[in-house]
C-alpha positions in Angstrom: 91.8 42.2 99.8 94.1 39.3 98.4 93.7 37.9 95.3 92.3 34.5 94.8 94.7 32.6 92.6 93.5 29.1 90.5 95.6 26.6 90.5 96.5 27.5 87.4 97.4 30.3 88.0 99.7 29.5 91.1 101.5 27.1 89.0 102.3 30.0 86.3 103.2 32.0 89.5 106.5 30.2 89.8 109.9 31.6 89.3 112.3 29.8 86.7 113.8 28.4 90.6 110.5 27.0 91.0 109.2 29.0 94.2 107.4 31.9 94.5 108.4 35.7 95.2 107.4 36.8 98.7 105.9 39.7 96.5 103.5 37.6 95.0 102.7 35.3 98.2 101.6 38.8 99.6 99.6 39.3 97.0 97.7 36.1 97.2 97.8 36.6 101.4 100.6 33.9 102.2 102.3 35.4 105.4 106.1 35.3 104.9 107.5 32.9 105.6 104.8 30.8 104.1 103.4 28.2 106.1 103.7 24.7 105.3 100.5 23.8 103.5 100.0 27.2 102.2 99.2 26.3 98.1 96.7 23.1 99.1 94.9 25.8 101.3 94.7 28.3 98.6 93.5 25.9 96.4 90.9 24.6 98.6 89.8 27.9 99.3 89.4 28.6 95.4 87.1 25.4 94.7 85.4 26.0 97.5 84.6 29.8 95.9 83.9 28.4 92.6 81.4 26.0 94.4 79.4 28.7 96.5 79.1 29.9 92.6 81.2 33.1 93.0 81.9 34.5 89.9 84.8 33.3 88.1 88.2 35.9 87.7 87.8 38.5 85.0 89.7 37.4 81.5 93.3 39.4 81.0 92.4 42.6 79.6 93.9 43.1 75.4 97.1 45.2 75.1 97.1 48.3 74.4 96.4 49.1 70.6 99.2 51.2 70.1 101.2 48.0 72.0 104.0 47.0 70.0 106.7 44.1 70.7 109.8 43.7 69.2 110.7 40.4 67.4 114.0 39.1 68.3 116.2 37.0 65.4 118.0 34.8 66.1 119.1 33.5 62.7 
């Protein structure tokens, strides 16, 4: 079942080119190539879920506790 992206989250989606992987368009089920209109009808889609009161996405879940990310210095 494809994920339901915000529009938010679509937005965040976006490579430092500006587009979107055809990975993640898969994962959102945008058919490759995607279609002209594609993010409008996602997003349409969403606030239309959010109006029929489905529930909203689960928050990100914490790291790990035993995560641990190195600082970088560049002093």
């Amino acid at each position: 079942m494809p994920v339901l992206p915000s529009p938010g989250e679509i937005e965040a989606a976006k490579t430092s080119k500006g587009a979107w992987t055809r990975a993640q368009l898969a994962e959102w089920g945008v058919p490759w190539p995607p279609p002209k209109g594609w993010k409008d009808e996602l997003i349409e889609r969403w606030e239309t879920a959010r109006q029929e009161g489905a529930p909203l996405p689960p928050p990100p879940s914490p790291a790990p506790t035993d995560f641990a990310q190195d600082t970088l210095d560049f002093g």
